[in-house]
MIMINU-997603 format. One line per field, with one value per residue: residue number from 1; x, y, z of N, C-alpha, C in turn. Coordinates in steps of 0.2 Angstrom, whole numbers, padded with zeros to 4 digits, always signed. Example, Ala and Ser with C-alpha at 12.3 -4.5 7.8 and 13.67 -1.06 7.14 Angstrom:
BEGIN
i = 1|2 .
n.xx = +0066|+0064 .
n.yy = -0028|-0011 .
n.zz = +0039|+0035 .
ca.xx = +0062|+0068 .
ca.yy = -0022|-0005 .
ca.zz = +0039|+0036 .
c.xx = +0066|+0064 .
c.yy = -0016|+0000 .
c.zz = +0039|+0039 .
REM end
This chain:
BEGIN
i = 1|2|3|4|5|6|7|8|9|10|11|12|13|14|15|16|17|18|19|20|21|22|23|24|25|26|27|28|29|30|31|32|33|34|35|36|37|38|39|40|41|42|43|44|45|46|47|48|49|50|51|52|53|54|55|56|57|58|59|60|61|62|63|64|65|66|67|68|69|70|71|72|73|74|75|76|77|78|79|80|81|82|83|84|85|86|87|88|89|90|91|92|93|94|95|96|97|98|99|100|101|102|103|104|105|106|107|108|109|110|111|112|113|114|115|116|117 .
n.xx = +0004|+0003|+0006|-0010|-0010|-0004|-0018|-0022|-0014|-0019|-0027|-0022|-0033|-0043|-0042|-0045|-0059|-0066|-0076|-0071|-0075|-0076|-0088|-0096|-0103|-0118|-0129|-0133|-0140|-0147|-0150|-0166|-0165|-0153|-0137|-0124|-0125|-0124|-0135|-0132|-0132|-0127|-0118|-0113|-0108|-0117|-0128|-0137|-0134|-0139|-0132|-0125|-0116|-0105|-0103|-0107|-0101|-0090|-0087|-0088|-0099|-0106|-0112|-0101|-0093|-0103|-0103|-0091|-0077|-0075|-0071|-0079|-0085|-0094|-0100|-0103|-0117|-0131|-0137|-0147|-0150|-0153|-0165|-0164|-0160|-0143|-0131|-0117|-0102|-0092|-0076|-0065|-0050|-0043|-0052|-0050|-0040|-0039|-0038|-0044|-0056|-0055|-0060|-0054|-0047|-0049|-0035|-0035|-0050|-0060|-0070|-0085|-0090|-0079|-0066|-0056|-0040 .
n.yy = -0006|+0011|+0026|+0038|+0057|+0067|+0076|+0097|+0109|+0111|+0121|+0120|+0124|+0123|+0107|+0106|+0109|+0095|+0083|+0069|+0052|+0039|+0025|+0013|-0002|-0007|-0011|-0019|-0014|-0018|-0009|-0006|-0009|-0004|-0004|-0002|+0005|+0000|+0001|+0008|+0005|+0014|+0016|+0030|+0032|+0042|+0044|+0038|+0035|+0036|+0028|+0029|+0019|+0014|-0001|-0011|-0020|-0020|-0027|-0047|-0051|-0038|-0039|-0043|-0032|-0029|-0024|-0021|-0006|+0008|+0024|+0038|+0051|+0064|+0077|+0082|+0087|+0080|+0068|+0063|+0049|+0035|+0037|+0037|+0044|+0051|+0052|+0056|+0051|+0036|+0033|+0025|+0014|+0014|+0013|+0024|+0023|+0011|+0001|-0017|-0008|-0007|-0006|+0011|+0008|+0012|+0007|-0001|-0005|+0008|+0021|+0023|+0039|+0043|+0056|+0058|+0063 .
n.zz = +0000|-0004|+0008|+0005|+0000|+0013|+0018|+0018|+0029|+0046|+0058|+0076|+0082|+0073|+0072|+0087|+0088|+0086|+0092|+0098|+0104|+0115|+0111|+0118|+0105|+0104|+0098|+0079|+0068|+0050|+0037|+0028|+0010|+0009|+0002|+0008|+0021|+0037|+0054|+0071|+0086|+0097|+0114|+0125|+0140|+0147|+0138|+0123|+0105|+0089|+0076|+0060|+0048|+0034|+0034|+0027|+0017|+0021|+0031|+0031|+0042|+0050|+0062|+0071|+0079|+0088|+0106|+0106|+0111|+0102|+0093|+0090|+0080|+0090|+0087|+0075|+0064|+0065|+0053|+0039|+0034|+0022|+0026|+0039|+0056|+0058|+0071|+0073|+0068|+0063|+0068|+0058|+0052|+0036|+0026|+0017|+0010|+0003|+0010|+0021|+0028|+0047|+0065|+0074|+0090|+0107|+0118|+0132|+0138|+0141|+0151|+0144|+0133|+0136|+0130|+0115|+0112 .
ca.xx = +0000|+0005|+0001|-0013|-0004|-0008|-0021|-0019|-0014|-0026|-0024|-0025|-0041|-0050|-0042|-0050|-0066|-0069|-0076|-0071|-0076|-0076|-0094|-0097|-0108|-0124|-0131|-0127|-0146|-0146|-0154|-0168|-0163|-0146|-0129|-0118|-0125|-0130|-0137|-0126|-0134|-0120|-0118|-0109|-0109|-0124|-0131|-0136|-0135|-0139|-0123|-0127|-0110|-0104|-0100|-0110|-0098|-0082|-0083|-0092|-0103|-0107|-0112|-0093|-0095|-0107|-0098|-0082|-0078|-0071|-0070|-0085|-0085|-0102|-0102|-0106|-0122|-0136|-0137|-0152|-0147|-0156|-0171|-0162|-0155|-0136|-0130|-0111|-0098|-0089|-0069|-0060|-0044|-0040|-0055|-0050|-0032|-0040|-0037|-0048|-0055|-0054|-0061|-0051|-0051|-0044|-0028|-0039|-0057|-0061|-0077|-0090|-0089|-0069|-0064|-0048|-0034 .
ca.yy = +0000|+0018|+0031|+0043|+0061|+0072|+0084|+0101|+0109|+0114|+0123|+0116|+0127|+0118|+0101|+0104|+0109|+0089|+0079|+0061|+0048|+0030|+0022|+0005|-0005|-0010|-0016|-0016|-0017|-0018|-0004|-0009|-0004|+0002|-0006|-0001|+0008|-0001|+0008|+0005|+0009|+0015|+0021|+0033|+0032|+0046|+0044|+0031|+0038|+0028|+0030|+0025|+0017|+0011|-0005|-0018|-0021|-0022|-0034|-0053|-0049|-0031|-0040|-0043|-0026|-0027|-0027|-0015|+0000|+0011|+0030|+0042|+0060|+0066|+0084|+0083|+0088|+0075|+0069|+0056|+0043|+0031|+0037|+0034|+0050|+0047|+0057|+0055|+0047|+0029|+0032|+0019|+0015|+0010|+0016|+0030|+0020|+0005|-0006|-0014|-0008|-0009|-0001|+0015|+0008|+0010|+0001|-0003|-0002|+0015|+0022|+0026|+0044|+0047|+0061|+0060|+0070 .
ca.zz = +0000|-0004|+0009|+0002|+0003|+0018|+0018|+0019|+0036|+0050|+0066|+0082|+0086|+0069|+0080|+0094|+0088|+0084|+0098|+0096|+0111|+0116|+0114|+0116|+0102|+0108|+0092|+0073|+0062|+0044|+0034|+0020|+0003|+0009|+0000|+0011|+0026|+0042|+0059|+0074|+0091|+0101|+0122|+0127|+0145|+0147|+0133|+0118|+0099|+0082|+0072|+0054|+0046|+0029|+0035|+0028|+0011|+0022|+0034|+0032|+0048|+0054|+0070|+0074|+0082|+0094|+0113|+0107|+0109|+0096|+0094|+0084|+0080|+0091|+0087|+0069|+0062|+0062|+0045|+0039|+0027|+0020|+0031|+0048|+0058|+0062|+0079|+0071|+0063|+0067|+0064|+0056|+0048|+0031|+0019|+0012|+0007|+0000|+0017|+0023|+0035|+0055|+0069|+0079|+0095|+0113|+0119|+0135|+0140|+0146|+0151|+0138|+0135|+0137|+0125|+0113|+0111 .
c.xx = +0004|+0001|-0003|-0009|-0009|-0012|-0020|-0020|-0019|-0022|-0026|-0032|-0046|-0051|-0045|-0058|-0069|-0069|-0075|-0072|-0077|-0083|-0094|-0105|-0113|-0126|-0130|-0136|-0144|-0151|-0159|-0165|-0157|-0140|-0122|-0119|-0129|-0131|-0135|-0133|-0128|-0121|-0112|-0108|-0117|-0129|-0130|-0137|-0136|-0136|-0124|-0118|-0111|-0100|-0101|-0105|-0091|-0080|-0091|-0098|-0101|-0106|-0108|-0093|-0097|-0102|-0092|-0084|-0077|-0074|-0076|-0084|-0093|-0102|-0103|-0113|-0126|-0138|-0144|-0150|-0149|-0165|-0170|-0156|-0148|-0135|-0122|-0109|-0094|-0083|-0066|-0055|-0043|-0044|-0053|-0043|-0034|-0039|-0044|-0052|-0056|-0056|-0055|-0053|-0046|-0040|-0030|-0045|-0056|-0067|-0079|-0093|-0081|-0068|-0057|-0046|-0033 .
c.yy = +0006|+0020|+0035|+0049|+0064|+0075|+0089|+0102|+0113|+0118|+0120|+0119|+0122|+0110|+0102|+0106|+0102|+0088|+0073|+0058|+0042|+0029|+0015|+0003|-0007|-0015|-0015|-0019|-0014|-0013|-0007|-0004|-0003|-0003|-0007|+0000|+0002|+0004|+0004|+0009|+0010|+0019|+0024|+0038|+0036|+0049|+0036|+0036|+0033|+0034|+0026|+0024|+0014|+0005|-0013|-0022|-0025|-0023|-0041|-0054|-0045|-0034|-0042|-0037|-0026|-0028|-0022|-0009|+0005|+0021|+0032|+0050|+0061|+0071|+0086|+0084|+0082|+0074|+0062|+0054|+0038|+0034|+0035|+0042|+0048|+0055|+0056|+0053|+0041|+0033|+0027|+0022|+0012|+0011|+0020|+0028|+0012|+0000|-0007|-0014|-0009|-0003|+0005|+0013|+0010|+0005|-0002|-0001|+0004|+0015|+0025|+0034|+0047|+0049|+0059|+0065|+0073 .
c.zz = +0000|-0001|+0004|+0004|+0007|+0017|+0020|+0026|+0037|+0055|+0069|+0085|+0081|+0071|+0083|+0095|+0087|+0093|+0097|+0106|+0110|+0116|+0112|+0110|+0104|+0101|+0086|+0069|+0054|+0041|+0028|+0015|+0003|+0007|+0005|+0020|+0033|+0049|+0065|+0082|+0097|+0110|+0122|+0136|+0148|+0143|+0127|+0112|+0095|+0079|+0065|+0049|+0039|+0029|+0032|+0020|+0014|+0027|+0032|+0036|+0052|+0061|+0072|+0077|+0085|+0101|+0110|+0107|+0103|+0096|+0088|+0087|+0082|+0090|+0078|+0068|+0060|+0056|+0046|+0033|+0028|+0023|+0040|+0048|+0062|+0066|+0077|+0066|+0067|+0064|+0063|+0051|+0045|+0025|+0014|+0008|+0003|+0002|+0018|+0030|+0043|+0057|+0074|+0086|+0103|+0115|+0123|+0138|+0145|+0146|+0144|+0138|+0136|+0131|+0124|+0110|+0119 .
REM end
């Protein structure tokens, strides 16, 4: 694999306006109609959001998921896709480079809700 090249620079203020956090998977349903998209229901210790992901293409079984943590951006603008409102984004590594790919996850279990960076 070649990396893909950087994208342009940021400041660390445009950084620290993302919020990223640890939520644990609760469930992972499949979307009608949808190709690609399933609907993730995720905790994040004081709260529960539905997290709509483009995962159903790039793994065998979505619900290998359920039970992990893994990192989402909650301070993005509520988007509806497919007909289902998503409260973020999942991050992972390796889409955008043609891996493929794996969840962003903690090294070890933290509570649901821990802030990175």
């Amino acid at each position: 694999m070649i990396p893909s090249p950087i994208k342009p620079i940021i400041s660390v203020d445009a950084l620290n306006q993302l919020d990223i956090r640890v939520g644990t998977i609760e469930a992972v349903k499949d979307i009608p109609g949808a190709d690609k998209l399933v609907q993730m229901r995720v905790n994040f210790g004081d709260h529960v959001r539905t997290i709509v992901a483009g995962m159903k293409q790039e793994r065998e079984n979505p619900q290998e998921v359920v039970g992990r943590q893994a990192l989402f951006v909650v301070n993005l603008e509520p988007r509806k896709m497919r007909g289902v409102l998503s409260e973020g984004m999942l991050f992972n590594i390796g889409f955008a480079d043609g891996v493929k790919p794996v969840l962003a996850v903690p090294e070890a279990p933290v509570p649901d809700g821990t802030r990175a960076g």
